[in-house]
C-alpha positions as CSV (number, residue, x, y, z in Angstrom):
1,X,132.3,-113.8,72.4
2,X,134.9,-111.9,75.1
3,X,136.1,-109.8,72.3
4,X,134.2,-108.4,68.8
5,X,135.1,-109.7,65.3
6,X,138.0,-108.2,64.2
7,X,138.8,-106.4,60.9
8,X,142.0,-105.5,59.1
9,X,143.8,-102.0,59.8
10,X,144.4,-100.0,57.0
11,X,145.5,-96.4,56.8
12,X,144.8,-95.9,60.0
13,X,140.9,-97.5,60.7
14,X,139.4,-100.9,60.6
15,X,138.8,-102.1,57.0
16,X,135.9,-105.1,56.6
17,X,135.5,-106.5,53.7
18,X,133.3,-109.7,52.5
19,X,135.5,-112.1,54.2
20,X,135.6,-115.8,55.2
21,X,136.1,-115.8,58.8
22,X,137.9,-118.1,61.2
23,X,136.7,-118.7,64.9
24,X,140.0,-117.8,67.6
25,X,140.0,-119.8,70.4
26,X,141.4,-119.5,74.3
27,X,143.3,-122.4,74.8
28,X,142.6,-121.9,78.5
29,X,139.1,-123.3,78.4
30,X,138.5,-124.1,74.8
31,X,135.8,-121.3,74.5
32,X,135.6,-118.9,70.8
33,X,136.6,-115.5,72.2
34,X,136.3,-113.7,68.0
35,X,136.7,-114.5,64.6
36,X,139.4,-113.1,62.7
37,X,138.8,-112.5,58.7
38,X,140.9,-114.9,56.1
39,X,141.6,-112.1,53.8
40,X,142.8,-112.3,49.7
41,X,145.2,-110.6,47.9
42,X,143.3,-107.6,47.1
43,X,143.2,-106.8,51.3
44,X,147.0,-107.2,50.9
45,X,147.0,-104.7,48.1
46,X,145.0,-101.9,49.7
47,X,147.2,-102.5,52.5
48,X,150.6,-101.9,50.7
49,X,149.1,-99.4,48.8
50,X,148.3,-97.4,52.0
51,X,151.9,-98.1,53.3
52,X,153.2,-96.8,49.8
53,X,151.4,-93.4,50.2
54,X,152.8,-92.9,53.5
55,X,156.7,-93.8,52.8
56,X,157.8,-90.6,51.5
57,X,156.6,-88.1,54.3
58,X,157.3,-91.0,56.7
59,X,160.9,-91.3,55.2
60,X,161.9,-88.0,54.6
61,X,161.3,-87.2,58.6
62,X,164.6,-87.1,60.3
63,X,165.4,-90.3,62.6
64,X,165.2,-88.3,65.8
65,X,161.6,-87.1,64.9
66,X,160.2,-90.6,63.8
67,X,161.7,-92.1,67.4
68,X,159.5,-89.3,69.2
69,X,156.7,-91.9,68.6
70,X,158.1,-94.7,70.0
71,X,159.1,-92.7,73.3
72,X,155.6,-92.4,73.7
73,X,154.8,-95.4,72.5
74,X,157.5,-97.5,74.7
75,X,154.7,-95.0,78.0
76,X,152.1,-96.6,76.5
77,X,153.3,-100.2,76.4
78,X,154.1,-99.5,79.8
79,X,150.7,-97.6,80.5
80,X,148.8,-100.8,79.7
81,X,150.9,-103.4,80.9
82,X,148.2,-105.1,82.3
83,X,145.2,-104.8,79.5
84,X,148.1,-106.4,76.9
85,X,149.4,-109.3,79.6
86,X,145.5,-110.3,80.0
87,X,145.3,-110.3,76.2
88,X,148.2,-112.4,75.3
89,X,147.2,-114.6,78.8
90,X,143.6,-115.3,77.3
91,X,144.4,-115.7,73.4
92,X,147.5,-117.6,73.3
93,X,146.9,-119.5,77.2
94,X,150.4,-118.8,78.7
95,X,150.4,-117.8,82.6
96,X,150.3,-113.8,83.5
97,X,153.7,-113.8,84.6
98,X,154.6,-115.3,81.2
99,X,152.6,-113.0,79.2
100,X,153.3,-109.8,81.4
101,X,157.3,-110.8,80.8
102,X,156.3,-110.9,77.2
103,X,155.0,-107.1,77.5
104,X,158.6,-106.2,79.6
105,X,160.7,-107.9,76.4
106,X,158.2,-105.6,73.7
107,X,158.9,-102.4,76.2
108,X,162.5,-103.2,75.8
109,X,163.5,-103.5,72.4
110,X,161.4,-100.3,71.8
111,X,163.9,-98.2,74.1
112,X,166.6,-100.4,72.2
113,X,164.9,-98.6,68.9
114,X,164.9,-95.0,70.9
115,X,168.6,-95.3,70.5
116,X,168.6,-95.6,66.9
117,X,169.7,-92.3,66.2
118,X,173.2,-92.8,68.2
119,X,173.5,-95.9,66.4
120,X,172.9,-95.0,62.7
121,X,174.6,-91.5,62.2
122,X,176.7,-92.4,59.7
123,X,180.3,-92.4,58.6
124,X,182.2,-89.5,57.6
125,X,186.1,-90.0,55.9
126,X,189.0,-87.8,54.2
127,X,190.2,-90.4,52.1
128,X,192.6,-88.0,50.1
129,X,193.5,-84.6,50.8
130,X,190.2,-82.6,49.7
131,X,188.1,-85.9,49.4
132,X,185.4,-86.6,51.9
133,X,183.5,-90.1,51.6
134,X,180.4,-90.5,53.7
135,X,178.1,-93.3,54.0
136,X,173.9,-92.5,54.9
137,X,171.3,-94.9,55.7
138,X,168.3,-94.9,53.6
139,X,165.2,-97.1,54.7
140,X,164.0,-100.1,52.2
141,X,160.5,-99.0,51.6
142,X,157.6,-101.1,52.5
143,X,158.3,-103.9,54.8
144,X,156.4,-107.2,55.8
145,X,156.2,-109.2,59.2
146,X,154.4,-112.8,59.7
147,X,154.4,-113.6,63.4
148,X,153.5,-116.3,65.2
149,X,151.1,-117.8,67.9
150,X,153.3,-118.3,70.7
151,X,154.5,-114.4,71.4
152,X,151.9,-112.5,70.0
153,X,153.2,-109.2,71.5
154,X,156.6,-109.5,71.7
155,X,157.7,-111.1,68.3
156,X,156.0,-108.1,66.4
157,X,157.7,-105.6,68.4
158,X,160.8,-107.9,67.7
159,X,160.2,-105.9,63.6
160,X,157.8,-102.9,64.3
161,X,160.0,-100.3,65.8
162,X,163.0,-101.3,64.7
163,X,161.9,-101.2,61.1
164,X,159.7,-98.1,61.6
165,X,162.6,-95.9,63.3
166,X,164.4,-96.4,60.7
167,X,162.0,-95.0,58.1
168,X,160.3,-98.0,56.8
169,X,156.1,-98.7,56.6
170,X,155.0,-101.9,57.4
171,X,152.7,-104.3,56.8
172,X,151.8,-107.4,59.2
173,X,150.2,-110.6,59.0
174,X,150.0,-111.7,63.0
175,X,149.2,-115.7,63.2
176,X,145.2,-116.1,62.9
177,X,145.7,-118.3,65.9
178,X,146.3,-115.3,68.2
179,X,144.9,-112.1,65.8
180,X,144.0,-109.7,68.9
181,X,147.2,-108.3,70.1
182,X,148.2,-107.3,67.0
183,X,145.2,-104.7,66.5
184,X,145.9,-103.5,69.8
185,X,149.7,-102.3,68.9
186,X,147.7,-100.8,65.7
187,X,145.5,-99.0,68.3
188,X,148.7,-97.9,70.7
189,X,150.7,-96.6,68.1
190,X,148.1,-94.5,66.5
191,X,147.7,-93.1,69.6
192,X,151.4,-92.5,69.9
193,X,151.5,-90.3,66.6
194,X,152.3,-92.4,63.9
195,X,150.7,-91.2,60.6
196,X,148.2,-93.5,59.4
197,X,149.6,-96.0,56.6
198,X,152.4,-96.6,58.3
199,X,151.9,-99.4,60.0
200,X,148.8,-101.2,58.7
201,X,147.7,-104.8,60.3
202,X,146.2,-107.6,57.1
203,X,145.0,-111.1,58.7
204,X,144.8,-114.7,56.8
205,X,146.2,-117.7,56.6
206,X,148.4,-119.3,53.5
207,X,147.2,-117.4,51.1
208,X,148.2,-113.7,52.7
209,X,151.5,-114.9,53.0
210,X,151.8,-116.2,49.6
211,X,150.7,-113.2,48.6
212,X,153.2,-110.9,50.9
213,X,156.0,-113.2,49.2
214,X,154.9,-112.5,45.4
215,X,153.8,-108.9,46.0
216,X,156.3,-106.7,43.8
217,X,155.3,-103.6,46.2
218,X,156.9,-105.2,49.5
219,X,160.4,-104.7,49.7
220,X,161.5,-107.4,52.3
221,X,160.0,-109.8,54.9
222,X,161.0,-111.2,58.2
223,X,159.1,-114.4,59.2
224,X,158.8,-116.4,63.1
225,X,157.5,-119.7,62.7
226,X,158.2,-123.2,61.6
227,X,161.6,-124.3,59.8
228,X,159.2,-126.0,57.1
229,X,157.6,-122.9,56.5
230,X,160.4,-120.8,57.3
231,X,162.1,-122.5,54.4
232,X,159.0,-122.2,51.8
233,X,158.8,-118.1,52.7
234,X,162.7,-117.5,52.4
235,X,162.9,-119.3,48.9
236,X,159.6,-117.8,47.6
237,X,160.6,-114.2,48.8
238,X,164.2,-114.5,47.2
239,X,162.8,-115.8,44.1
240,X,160.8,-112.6,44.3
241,X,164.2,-110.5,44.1
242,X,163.4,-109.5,48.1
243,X,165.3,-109.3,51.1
244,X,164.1,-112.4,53.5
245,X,164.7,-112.9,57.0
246,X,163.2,-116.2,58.1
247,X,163.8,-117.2,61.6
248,X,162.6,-121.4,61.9
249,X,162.2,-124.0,64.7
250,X,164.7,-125.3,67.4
251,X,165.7,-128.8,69.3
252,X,167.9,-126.8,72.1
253,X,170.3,-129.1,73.7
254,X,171.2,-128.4,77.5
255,X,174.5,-130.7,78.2
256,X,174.6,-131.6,82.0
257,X,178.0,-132.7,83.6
258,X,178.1,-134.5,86.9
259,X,180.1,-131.4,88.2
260,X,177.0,-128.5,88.1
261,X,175.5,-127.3,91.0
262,X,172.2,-129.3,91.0
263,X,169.8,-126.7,92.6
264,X,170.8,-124.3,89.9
265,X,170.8,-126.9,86.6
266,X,167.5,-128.7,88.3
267,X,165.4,-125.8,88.3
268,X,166.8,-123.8,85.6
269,X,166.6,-127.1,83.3
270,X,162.8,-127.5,84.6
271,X,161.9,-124.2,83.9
272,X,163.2,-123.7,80.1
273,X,162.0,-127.3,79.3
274,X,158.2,-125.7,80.4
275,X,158.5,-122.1,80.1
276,X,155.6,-121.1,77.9
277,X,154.0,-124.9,78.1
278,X,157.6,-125.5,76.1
279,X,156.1,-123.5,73.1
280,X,158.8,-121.2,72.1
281,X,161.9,-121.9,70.2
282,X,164.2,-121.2,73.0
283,X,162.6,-124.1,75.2
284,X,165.1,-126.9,76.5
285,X,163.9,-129.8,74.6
286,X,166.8,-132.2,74.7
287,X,169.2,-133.0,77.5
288,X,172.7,-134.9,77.5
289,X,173.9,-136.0,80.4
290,X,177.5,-136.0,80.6
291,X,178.8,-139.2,82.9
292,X,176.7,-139.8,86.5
293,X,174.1,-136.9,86.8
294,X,171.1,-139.1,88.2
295,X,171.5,-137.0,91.0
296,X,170.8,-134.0,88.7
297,X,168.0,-135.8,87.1
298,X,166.2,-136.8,90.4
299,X,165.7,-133.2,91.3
300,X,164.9,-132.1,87.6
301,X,161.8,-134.6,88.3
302,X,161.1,-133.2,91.6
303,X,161.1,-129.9,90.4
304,X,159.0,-130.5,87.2
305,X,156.3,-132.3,89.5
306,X,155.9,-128.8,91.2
307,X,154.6,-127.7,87.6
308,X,150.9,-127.9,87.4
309,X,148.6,-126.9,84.4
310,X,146.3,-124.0,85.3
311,X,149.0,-122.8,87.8
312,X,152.3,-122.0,87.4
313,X,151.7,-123.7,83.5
314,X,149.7,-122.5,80.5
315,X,147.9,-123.9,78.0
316,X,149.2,-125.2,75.1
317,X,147.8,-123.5,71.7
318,X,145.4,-125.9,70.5
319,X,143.1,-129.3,70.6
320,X,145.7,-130.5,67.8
321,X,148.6,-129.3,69.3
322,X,148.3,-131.0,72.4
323,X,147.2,-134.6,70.5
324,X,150.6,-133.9,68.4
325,X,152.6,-133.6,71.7
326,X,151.2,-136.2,73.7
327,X,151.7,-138.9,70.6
328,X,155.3,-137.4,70.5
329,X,155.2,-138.7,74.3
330,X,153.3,-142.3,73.0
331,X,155.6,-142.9,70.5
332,X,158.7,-142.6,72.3
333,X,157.4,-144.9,75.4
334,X,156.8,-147.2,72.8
335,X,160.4,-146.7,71.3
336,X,161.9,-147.9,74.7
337,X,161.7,-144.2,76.5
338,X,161.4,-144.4,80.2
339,X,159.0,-141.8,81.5
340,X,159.7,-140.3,84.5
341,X,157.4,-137.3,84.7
342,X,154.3,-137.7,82.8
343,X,152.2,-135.1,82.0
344,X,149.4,-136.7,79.0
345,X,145.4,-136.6,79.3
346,X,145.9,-133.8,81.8
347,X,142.6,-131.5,82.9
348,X,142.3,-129.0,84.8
349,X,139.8,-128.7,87.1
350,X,136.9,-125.8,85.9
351,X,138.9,-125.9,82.4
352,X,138.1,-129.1,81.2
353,X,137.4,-128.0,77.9
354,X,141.3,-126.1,78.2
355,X,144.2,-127.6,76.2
356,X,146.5,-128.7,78.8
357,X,149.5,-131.2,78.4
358,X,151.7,-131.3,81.9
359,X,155.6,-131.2,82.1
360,X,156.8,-134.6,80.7
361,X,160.4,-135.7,81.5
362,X,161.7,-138.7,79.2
363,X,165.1,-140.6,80.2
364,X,167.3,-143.0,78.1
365,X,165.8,-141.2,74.7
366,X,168.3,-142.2,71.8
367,X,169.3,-139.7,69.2
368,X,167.6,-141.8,66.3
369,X,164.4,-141.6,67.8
370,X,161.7,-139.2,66.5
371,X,161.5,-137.3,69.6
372,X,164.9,-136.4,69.8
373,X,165.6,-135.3,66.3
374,X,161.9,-133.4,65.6
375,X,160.6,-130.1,67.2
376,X,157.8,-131.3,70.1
377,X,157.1,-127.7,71.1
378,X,155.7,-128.5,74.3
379,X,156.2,-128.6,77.9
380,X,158.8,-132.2,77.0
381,X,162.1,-132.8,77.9
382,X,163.6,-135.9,76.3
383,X,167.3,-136.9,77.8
384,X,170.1,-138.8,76.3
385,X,173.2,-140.3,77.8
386,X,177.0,-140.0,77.0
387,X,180.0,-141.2,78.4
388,X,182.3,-137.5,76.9
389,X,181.7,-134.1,76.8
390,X,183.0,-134.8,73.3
391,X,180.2,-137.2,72.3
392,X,177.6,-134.9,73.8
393,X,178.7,-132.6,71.0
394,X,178.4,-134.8,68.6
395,X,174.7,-135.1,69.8
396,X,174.3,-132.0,69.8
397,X,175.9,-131.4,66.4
398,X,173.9,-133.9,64.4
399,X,171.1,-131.7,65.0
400,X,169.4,-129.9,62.0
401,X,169.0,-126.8,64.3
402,X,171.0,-124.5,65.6
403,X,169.0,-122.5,68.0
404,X,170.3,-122.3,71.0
405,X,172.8,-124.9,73.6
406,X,173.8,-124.5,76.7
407,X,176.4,-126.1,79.3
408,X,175.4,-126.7,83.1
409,X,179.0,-127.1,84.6
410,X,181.8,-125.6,87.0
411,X,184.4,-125.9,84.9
412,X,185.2,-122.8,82.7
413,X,187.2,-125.1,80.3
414,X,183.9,-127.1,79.8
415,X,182.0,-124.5,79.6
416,X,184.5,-122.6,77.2
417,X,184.7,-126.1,75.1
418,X,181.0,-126.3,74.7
419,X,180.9,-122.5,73.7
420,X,183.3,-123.1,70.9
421,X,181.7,-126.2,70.0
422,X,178.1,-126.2,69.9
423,X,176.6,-125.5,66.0
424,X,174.3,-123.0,68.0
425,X,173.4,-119.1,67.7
426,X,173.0,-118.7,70.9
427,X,174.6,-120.3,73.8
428,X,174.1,-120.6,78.3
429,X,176.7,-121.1,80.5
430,X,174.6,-122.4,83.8
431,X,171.3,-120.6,82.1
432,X,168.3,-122.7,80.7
433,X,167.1,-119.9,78.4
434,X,170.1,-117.7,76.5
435,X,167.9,-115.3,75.0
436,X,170.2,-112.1,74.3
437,X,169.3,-108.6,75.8
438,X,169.0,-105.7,74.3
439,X,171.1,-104.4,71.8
440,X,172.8,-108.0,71.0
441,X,170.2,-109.7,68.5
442,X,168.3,-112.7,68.8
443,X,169.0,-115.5,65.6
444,X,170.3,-118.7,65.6
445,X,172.0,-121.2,63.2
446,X,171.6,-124.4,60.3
447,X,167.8,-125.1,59.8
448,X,166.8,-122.5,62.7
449,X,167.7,-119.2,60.4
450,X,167.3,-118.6,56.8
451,X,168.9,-115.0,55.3
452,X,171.9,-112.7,56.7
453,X,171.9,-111.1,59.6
454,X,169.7,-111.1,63.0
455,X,166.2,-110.2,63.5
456,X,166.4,-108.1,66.8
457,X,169.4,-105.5,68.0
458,X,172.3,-103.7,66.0
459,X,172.5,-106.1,63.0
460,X,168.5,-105.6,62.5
461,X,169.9,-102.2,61.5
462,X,171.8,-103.6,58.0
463,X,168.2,-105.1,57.5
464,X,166.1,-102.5,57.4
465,X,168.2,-100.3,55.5
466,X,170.3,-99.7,52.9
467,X,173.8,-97.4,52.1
468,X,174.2,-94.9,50.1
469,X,178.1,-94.0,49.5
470,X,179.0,-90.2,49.0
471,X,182.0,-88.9,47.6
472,X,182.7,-85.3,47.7
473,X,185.0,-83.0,46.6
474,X,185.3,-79.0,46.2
475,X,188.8,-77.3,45.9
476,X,190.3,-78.4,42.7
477,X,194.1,-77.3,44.0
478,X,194.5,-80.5,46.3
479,X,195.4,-82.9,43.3
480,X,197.9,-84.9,45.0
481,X,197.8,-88.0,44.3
482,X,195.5,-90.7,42.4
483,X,192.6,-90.6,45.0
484,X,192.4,-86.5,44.4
């Protein structure tokens, strides 16, 4: 194996216990690089117990001294920018420039959580004459993550400093599928300063999470992953009395109108429908085309035809996940789909073994079929017709998710009507891929969110903390009215 087993982290070390243990696989060539430990609810309890010992000193440090670690740790993302883009590269198969881009997104929303202290100093009030109301942030306690495969450096550092700024320990339960980045941002903050029990890493499958959902010692959970699942955590965690943040799938509707500048829409279009072999729940999945844009479409295909597997494309996660796809593609060919791009039973050359599926453009989908209704998360871009910008909306509205949409037009007043329109989180104006920058938060709508509130940015701050309201008053003379 390229890497050794690995083990939980726990107070600081590397915890192995009598475990069951699953095989992790590259999807690049198909090859078993560890095996990662399926661990039971008493891992989870030493781990929340460690995490409980090390809230109040952790706590009780001001918030400018607890960001001193993630200065240092933001130097060493940035130290070993190339060790972690090789890691998420090999165990998750997305191209370096993907995976280092993934490392850039991690550094930044660690500086973002260096400016916590500007951003969380509180609120100070004379309500009456002599009467002073302030409000104070106070961290929740112990906190969960449960990441998934497809970012599995970046959607952890979506939770981890935030959280840990602001005064909470953590707890997190990476995907099994892609286990070894998460020890290594156990390793890097350690060596950045934070005291051990803070941050503490427990691996598994069903049953951890199950088990991070019941525990009564967890205070709240944030969750990346599938709407199905995303549901199943956020009602099991409420039931439990704890904050839940669940952030589900996606089917991302880019509407095309005759009038945008095909270069720009062609490439940009291309590039989020296979951006991370289309595995990530900001990928284009679903096009409308608004009126004539076969023009647009012609040079969509060109352009995905310069996408090759191996190259300028990763792998997709899995054996299964690229059967699942590539029956998607079956399916709807069989429906009356034209395919005009296909990428099925694709090998790469030397990587045989590699799970590979090849950009896939679809025209003349219909909104009943299965492909344009259902997540595909994969490098597939299924397009639909309409005559109106009006019934492109409606596409786009009948949609379960709520994601992300975006407009590819010239016209501000289409671009503004799709804007107001779109049932969406997050929306593009002439860009494929609207992930917000740092400090606006990433979270969409319907079926794609479940919980208050965004996982990344400012409103991650209400999140991971609570208020406390103070009211204060010293000189008994300044009675002047009822609020004295």
């Amino acid at each position: 194996m390229k890497y050794p087993a690995l083990s939980n982290y726990v107070e600081g070390k590397l915890v192995s216990d009598g475990h069951n243990r699953l095989d992790v696989f590259s999807p690049l060539d198909g090859e078993v690089i560890s095996t990662v430990p399926l661990s039971a609810k008493s891992d989870l309890d030493k781990a929340v117990d460690a995490a409980k010992r090390a809230f109040p000193s952790w706590s009780n440090l001001p918030i400018k001294e607890r960001v001193q670690v993630f200065y240092r740790y933001k130097y060493l993302l940035e130290k070993n920018s190339d060790e972690l883009t090789e890691l998420v590269h090999i165990e998750n198969g997305k191209t370096i420039s993907e995976a280092r881009a993934e490392i850039e997104k991690s550094i930044e929303v660690t500086e973002f959580a260096c400016s916590l202290p500007q951003l969380t100093s509180g609120e100070v009030l004379e309500v009456s004459k002599g009467v002073e109301c302030r409000i104070e942030r106070y961290p929740v306690g112990v906190v969960a993550s449960i990441t998934p495969f497809n970012f599995p450096n970046m959607v952890p550092n979506w939770t981890i400093p935030n959280a840990l700024c602001l005064g909470n320990t953590m707890i997190l339960k990476p995907s099994e599928q892609v286990p070894l980045s998460a020890n290594r941002i156990a390793e890097l903050l350690k060596e950045a300063g934070l005291p051990d029990g803070v941050f503490n890493v427990v691996h598994g499958d069903k049953e951890v999470v199950e088990a991070i959902c019941d525990h009564p010692g967890i205070e709240a959970i944030t969750f990346v992953g599938s709407t199905k699942v995303a549901k199943i955590v956020y009602i099991r965690a409420a039931s439990k009395l704890k904050r839940a943040l669940t952030l589900g799938g996606a089917k991302n509707h880019l509407i095309v109108l005759p009038d945008a500048n095909t270069e720009m829409a062609a490439s940009n279009i291309a590039a989020s429908m296979s951006g991370c072999a289309g595995q990530r729940c900001m990928a284009a999945s679903a096009m409308v085309g608004v009126g004539d844009v076969d023009h647009i479409i012609e040079k969509l295909c060109e352009e995905a035809k310069k996408i090759i597997p191996g190259k300028n494309l990763g792998a997709v996660i899995s054996k299964q996940a690229k059967e699942r796809i590539e029956n998607y593609i079956t399916e709807a060919e069989k429906d009356g789909a034209k395919v005009l791009v296909d990428g099925r039973n694709y090998k790469v050359p030397g990587k045989e073994n590699g799970f590979y599926v090849g950009p896939t453009v679809l025209d003349y989908v219909r909104p009943e079929m299965k492909i344009a209704k259902e997540e595909v998360f994969g490098p597939v871009l299924s397009i639909m017709r309409s005559k109106t910008i009006e019934e492109a909306i409606k596409i786009q509205n009948s949609s379960l998710y709520g994601n992300a949409a975006a407009v590819f037009t010239q016209s501000g007043a289409a671009a503004r009507y799709v804007s107001d329109h779109a049932s969406a989180g997050m929306i593009g104006v002439n860009i494929g891929v609207p992930v917000p920058r740092e400090p606006f938060s990433f979270g969409g709508w319907n079926e794609s969110k479940f919980g208050v509130g965004d996982i990344t940015g400012k409103s991650s701050i209400e999140f991971f903390t609570k208020l406390k309201k103070i009211t204060t008053k010293w000189n008994p003379e300044s009675k002047v009215n009822w609020m004295s």
